[in-house]
ChimeraX commands (.cxc) that place a marker at each C-alpha (Angstrom):
marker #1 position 69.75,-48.89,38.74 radius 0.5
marker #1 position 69.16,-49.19,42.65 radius 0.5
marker #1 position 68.98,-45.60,42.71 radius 0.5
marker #1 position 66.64,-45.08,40.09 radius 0.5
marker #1 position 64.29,-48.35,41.37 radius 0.5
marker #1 position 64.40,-46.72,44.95 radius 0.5
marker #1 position 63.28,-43.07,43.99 radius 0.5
marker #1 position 60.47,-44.64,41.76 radius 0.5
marker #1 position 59.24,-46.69,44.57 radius 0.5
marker #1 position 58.59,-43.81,46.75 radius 0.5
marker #1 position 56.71,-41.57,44.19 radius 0.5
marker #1 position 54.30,-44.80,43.49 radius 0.5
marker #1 position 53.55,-45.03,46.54 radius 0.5
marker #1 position 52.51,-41.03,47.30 radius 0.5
marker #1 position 50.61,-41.41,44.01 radius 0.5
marker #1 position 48.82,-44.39,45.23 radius 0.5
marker #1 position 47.91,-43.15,48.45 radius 0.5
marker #1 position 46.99,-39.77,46.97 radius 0.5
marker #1 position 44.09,-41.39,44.85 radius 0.5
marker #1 position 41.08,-43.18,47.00 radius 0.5
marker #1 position 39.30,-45.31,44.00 radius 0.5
marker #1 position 40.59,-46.76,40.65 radius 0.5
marker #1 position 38.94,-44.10,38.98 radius 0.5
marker #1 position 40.96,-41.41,40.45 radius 0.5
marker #1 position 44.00,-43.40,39.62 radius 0.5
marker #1 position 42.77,-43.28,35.83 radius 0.5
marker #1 position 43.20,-39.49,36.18 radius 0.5
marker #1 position 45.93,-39.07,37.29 radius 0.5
marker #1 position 47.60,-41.27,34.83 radius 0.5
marker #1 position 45.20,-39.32,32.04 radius 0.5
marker #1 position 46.50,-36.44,33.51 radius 0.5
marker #1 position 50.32,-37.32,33.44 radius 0.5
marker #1 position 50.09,-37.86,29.77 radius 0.5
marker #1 position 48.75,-35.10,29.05 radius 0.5
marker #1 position 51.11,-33.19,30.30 radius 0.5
marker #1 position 53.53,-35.11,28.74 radius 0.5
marker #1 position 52.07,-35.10,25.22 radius 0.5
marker #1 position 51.67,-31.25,25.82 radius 0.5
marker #1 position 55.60,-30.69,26.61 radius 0.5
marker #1 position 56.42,-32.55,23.34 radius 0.5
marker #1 position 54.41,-30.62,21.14 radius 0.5
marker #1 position 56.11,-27.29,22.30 radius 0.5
marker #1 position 59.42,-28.61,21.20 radius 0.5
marker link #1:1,2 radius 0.2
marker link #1:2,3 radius 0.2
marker link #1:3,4 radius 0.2
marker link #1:4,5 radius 0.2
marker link #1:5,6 radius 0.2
marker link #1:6,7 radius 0.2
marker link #1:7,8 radius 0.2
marker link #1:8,9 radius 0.2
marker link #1:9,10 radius 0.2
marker link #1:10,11 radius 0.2
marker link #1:11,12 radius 0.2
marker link #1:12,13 radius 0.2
marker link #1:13,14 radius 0.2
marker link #1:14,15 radius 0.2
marker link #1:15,16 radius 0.2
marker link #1:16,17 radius 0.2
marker link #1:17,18 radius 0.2
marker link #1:18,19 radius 0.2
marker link #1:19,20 radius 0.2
marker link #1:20,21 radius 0.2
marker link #1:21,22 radius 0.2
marker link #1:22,23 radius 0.2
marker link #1:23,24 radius 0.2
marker link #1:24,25 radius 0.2
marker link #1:25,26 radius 0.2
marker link #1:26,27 radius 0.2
marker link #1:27,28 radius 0.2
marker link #1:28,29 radius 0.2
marker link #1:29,30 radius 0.2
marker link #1:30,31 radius 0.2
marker link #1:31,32 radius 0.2
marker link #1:32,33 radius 0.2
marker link #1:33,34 radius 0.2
marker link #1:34,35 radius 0.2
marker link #1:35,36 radius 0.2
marker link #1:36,37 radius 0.2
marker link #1:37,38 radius 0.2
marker link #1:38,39 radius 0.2
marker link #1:39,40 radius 0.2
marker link #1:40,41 radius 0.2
marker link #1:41,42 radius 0.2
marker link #1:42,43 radius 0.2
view
């Protein structure tokens, strides 16, 4: 569980700091389900 918690807090934190507004944050979240949703439906 430490291991998992401490790899997630790193990638938060690049995401974070890679988006300047809340909007841009809204994205990339839009955009990370998409992919998602797009890697289920080719299985």
């Amino acid at each position: 569980m430490k291991k998992l918690f401490g790899s997630m807090v790193p990638a938060m934190l690049l995401l974070l700091v890679g988006c300047n507004t809340v909007e841009g944050l809204g994205k990339d979240i839009t955009k990370a389900g998409e992919t998602i949703e797009n890697a289920s439906k080719k299985k």
